[in-house]
Legacy VTK file of the C-alpha trace (Angstrom):
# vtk DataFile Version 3.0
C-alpha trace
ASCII
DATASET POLYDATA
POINTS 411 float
-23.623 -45.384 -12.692
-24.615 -45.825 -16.026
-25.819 -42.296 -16.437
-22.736 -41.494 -15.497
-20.785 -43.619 -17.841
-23.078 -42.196 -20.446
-21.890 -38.405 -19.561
-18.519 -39.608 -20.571
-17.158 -38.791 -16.381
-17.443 -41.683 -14.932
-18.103 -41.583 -10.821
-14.011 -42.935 -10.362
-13.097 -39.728 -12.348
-15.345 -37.166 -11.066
-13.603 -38.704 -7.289
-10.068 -38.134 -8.149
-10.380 -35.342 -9.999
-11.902 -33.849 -6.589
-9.089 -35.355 -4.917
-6.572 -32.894 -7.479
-8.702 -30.235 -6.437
-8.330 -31.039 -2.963
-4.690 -31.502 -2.704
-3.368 -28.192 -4.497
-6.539 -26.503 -2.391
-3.984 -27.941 0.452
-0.871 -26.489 -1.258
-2.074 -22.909 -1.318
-3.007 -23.093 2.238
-0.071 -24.420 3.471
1.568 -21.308 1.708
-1.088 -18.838 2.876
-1.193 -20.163 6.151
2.177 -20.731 6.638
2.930 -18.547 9.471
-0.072 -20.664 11.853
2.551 -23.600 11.768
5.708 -21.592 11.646
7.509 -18.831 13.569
8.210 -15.305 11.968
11.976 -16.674 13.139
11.167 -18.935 9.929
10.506 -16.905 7.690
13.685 -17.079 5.258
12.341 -20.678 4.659
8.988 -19.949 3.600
9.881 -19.558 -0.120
12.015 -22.833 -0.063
9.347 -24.490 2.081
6.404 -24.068 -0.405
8.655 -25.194 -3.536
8.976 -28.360 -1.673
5.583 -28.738 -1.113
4.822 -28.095 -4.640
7.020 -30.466 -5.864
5.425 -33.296 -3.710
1.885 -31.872 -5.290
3.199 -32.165 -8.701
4.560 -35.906 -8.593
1.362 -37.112 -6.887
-0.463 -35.313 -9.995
2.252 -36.352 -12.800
1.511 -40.045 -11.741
-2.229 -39.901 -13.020
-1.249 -37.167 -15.972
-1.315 -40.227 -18.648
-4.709 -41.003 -17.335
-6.177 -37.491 -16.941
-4.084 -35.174 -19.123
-7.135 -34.709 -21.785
-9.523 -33.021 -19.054
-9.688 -29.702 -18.425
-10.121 -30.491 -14.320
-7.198 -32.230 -14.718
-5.397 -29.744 -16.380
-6.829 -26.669 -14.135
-5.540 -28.177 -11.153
-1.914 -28.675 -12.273
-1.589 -25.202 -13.381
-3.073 -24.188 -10.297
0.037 -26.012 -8.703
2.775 -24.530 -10.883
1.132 -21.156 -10.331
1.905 -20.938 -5.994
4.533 -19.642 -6.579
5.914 -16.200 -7.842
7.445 -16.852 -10.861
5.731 -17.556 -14.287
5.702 -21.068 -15.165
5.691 -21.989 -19.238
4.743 -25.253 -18.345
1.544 -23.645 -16.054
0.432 -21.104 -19.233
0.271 -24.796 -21.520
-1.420 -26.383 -19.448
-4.490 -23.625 -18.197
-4.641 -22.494 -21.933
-5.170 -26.435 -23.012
-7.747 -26.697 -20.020
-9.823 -23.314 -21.405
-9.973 -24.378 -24.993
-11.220 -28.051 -23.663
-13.963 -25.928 -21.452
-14.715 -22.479 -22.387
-16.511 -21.783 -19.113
-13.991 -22.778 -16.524
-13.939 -19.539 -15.086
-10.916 -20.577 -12.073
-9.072 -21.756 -15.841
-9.130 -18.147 -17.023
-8.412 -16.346 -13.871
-5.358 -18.470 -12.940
-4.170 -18.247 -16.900
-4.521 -14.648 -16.317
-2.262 -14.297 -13.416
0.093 -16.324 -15.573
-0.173 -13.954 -18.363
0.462 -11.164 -15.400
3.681 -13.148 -14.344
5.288 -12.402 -17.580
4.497 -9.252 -17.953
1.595 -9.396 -20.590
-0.770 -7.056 -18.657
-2.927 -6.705 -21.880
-3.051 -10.351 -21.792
-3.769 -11.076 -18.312
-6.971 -8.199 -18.725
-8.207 -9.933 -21.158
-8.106 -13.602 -19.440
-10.094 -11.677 -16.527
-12.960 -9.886 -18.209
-13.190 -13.160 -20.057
-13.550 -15.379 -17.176
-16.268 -12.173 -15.928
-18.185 -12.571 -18.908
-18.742 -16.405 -17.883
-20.007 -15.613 -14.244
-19.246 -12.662 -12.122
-16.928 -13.536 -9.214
-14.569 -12.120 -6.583
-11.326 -13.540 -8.050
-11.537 -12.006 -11.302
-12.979 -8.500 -10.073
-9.871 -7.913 -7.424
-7.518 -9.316 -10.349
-8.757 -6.622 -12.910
-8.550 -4.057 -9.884
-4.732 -4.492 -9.739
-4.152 -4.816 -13.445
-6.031 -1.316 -14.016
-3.545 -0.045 -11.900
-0.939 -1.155 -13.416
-1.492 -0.711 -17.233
0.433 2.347 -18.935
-1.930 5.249 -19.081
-2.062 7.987 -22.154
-1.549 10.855 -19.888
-2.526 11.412 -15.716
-6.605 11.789 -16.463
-6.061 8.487 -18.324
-4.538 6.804 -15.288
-6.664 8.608 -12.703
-9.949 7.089 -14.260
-8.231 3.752 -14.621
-7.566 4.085 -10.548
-11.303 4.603 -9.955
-12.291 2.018 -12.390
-9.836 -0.012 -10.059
-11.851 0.680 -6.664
-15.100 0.029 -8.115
-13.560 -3.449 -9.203
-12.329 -4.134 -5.829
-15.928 -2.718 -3.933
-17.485 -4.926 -6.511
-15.293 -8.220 -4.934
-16.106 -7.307 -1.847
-19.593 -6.968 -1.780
-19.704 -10.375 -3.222
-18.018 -11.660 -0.201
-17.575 -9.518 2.769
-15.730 -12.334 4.688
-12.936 -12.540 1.982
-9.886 -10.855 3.836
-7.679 -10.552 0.002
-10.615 -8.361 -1.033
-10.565 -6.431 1.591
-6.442 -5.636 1.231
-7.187 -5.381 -2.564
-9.923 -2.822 -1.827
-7.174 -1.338 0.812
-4.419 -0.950 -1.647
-7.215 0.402 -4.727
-8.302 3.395 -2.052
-3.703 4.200 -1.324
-3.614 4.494 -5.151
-6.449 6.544 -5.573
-5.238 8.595 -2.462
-1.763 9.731 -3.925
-3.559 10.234 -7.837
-6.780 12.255 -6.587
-5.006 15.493 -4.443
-4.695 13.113 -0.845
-8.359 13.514 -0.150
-7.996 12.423 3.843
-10.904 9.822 3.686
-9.840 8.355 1.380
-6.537 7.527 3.617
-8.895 6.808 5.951
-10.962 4.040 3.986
-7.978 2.513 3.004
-6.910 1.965 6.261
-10.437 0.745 7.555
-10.413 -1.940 4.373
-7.158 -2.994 5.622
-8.590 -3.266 9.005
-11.046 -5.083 7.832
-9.297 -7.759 5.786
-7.284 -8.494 9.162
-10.307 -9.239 11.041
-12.360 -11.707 8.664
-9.459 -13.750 7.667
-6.516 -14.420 10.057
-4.086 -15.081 7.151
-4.008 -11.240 6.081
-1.937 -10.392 9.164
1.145 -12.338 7.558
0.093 -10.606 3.881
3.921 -8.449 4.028
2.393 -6.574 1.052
-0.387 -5.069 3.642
2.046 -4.094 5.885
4.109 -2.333 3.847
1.426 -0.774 1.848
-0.028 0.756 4.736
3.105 1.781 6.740
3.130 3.720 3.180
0.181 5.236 3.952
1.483 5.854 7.699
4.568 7.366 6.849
2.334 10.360 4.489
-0.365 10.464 7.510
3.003 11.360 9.551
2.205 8.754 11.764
5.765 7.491 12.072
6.220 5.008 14.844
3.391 3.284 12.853
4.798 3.379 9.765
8.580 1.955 11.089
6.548 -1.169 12.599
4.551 -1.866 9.480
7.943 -1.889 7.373
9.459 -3.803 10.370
6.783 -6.414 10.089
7.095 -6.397 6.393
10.727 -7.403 6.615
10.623 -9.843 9.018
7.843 -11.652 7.336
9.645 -11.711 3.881
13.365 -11.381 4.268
14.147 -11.408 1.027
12.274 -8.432 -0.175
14.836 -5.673 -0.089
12.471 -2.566 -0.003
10.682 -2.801 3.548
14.396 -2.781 5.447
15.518 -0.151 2.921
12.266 1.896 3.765
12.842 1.809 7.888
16.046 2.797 7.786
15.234 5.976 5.336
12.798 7.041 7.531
14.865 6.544 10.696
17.483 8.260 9.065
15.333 11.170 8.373
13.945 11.398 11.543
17.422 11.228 13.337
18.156 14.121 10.836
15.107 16.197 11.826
15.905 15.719 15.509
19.027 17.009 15.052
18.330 20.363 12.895
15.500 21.465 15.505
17.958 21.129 18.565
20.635 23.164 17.234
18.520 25.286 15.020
19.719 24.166 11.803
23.154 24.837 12.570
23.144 28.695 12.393
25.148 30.834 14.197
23.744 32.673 17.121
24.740 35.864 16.066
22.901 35.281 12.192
20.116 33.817 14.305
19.590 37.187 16.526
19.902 39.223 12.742
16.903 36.842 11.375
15.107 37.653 14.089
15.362 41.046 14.899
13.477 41.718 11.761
10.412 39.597 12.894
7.601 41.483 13.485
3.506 41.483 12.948
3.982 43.352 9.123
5.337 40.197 8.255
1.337 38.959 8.741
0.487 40.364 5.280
-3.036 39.338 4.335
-3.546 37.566 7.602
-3.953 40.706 9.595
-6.985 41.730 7.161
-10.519 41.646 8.572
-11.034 40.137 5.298
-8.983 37.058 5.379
-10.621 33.592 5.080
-8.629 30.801 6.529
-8.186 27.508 4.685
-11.308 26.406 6.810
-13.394 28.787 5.644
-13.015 31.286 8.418
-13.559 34.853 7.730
-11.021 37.754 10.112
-7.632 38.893 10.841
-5.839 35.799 12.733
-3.659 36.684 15.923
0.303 35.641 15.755
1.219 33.508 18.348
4.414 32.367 19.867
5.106 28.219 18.791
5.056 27.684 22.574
1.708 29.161 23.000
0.076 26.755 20.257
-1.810 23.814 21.086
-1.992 20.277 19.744
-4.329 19.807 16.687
-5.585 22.529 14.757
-5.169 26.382 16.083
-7.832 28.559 14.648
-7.924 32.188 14.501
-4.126 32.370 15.050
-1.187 32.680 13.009
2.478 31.028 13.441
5.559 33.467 12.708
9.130 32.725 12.060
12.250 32.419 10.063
13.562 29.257 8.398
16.769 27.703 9.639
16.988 24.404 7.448
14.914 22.815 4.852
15.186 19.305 3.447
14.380 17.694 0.068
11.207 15.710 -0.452
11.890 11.762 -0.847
9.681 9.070 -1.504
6.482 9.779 0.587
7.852 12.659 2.780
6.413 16.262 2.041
8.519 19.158 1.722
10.409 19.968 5.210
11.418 22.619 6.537
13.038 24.278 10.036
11.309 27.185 11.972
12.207 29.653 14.497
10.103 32.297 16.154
10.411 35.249 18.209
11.160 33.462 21.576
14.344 31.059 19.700
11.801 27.783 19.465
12.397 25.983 16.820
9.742 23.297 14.903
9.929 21.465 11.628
7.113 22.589 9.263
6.168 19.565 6.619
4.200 21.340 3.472
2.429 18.997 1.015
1.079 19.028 -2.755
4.097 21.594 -3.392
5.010 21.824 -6.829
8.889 20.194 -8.381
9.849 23.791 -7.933
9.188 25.503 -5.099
10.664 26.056 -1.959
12.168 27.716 0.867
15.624 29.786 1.404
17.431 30.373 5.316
16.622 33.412 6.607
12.979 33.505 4.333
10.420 34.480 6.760
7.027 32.435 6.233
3.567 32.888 8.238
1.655 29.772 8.823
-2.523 30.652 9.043
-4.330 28.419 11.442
-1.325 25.730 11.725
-2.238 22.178 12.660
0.187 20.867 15.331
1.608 17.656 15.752
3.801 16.899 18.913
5.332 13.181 17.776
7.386 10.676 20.207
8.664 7.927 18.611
9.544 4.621 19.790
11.581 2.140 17.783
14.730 0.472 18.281
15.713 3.818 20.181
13.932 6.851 20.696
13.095 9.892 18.612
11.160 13.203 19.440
9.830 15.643 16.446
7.443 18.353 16.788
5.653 19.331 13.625
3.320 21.589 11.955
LINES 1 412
411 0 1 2 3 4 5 6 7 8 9 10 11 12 13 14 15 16 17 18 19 20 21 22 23 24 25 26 27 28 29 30 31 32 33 34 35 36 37 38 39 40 41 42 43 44 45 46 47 48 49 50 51 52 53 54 55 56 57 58 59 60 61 62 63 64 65 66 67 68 69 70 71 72 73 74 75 76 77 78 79 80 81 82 83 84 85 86 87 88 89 90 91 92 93 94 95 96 97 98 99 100 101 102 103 104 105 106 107 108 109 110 111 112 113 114 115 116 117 118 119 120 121 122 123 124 125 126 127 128 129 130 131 132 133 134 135 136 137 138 139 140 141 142 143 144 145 146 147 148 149 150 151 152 153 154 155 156 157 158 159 160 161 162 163 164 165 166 167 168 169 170 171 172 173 174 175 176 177 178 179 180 181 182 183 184 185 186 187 188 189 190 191 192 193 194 195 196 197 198 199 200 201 202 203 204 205 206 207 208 209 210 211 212 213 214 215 216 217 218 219 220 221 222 223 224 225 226 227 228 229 230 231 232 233 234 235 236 237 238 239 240 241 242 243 244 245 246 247 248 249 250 251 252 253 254 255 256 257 258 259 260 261 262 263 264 265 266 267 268 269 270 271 272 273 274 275 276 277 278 279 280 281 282 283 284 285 286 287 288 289 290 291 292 293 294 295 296 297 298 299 300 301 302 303 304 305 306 307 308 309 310 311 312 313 314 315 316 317 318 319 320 321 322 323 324 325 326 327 328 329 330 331 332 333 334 335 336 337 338 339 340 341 342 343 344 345 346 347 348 349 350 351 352 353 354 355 356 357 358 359 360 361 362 363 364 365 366 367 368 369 370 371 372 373 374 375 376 377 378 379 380 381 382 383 384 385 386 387 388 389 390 391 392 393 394 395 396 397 398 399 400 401 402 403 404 405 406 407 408 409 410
């Protein structure tokens, strides 16, 4: 006791001051777990739910503040408190910038100052509170931190930004190799390998990494399956992957877990819309006449080939030889080497948001098929009537379940 008295913290401080800890530890996981002790149904109250619950933290702290308010424990925890929530708190920044000065090394005291500084926009700030709070001890919280704000920072020009994105992914491997069982690392890492995926050409394992590290982050910690952020993030990804009926439930889930958040309902019903659209075009042939049909088509014939009929052609896999046209009936599901699609466009739509360039089809024998091209540049294109070969075409047949039923072909 003495000894203790002597360090200036004596044992009745060192107690209550855990006891701070403890109850905002409490706050955050009555916010993070909130959906083990609540229905999705309840969701619309979650927001008002924690600010009440804050509240109660914060008056059971404010009556020991006269007490405590000169220690930097003290002051850690009741920013911590102010900070549950979304919004930046002046009151929070005071109070986490008091308890850093006090005690230089309090690494949680620049991380949570630093998400603060993120709040209100002060990126620059925010990086700086993290590779601070780094410098004092390397830990998880500050390495997925940094991996978000790297994102986010302005960038000189595209290269700039691209090597910020994979100094962004090493940030969030780093987290996660410093706690495998951390499930907001693993969505961190998750949402590090999407951005890298649409800056670095869509390199397809990348897609697929992201989606194992979201995977992942589901599986070690039972709170990530209520993260809306995840959900939406990856029906993202779906919805480029052309795995729709995926990508409508992750948005659906993203919804329904944060009603307020006007983007994830806003997303669905694009999509739907644009698949109801598609469905459409393909079963009356974008709309054109049967007599301009029979004209398009009469003028479809194996000359049209061009370089695909030479002994010489290599594929996009690498394949050297002439490839054989085939009928769109004839073609199987998945990729179709050594053969060539041929046939005459009928619609085209617009890219938006995450969709690649679409377009309508119709062959020889009348069957039509939407084509989806990606990595096209801002001007290109296609025109009815343009005839357009397709080397080694890989086929997707999709049926789509939600809320009512949708069936696309697409290559």
């Amino acid at each position: 006791m003495a000894e203790d008295e002597k360090s200036g913290e004596p044992v009745k401080d060192k107690n209550e001051l855990q006891i701070f800890k403890e109850l905002v530890d409490e706050l955050y996981n009555f916010r993070d777990c909130y959906f083990e002790t609540h229905s999705v149904e309840e969701a619309g109250r979650k927001q008002s739910d924690v600010a009440q619950e804050t509240e109660k933290t914060l008056k059971k702290l404010e009556e020991k503040e006269d007490s405590y308010k000169h220690k930097a424990e003290f002051l850690l925890q009741k920013g911590r408190c102010l900070n549950v929530t979304p919004d930046f708190s002046a009151v929070a920044e005071e109070c986490l910038s008091r308890a850093v000065k006090l005690e230089p090394g309090l690494v949680e005291g620049w991380n949570t100052l630093g998400e603060q500084y993120w709040k209100k926009g002060d990126l620059i700030g925010a990086k700086n509170c993290f590779t601070g709070a780094l410098q004092q001890s390397k830990n998880k919280v500050s390495l997925r931190n940094l991996s978000m704000v790297l994102r986010q920072l302005p960038a000189a020009d595209s290269d700039a930004h691209g090597k910020q994105v994979l100094e962004s992914v090493d940030m969030a491997r780093q987290a996660v190799q410093l706690d495998v069982t951390d499930g907001t690392s693993w969505y961190i890492l998750g949402n590090a390998y999407v951005s890298l995926f649409f800056t670095c050409g869509q390199n397809p394992q990348l897609s697929q990494q992201a989606l194992s590290a979201y995977a992942q982050s589901e599986k070690v910690d039972r709170a990530a399956s209520c993260y809306p952020e995840l959900h939406f993030n990856r029906a993202t990804l779906f919805q480029y992957e052309e795995m729709f009926g995926s990508a409508l439930g992750g948005y659906s889930r993203a919804a329904a877990l944060d009603p307020g958040w006007e983007e994830p309902p806003e997303r669905e019903k694009q999509l739907l819309e644009y698949l109801e659209k598609v469905t459409e075009l393909i079963q009356n042939k974008g709309k054109v006449k049967a007599r301009r049909l029979r004209t398009m088509l009469s003028n479809l014939n194996t000359s049209a080939l061009g370089p695909c009929s030479s002994p010489q052609f290599r594929s996009p896999t690498g394949r050297v030889g002439s490839l054989e046209p085939r009928t769109l009936s004839s073609l199987s599901h998945g990729h179709n080497a050594g053969v060539a699609a041929l046939g005459k466009v009928v619609f085209s739509l617009a890219s938006e948001g995450r969709m690649a360039f679409t377009f309508g089809m119709v062959d020889s024998e009348e069957m039509c098929i939407v084509v989806m091209v990606y990595n096209t540049a801002d001007s290109w294109g296609v025109l009815i009537g343009d005839t357009v070969v397709i080397p080694e075409p890989q086929v997707k047949r999709h049926s789509i379940t939600h809320k009512e039923k949708v069936s696309v072909s697409c290559m």
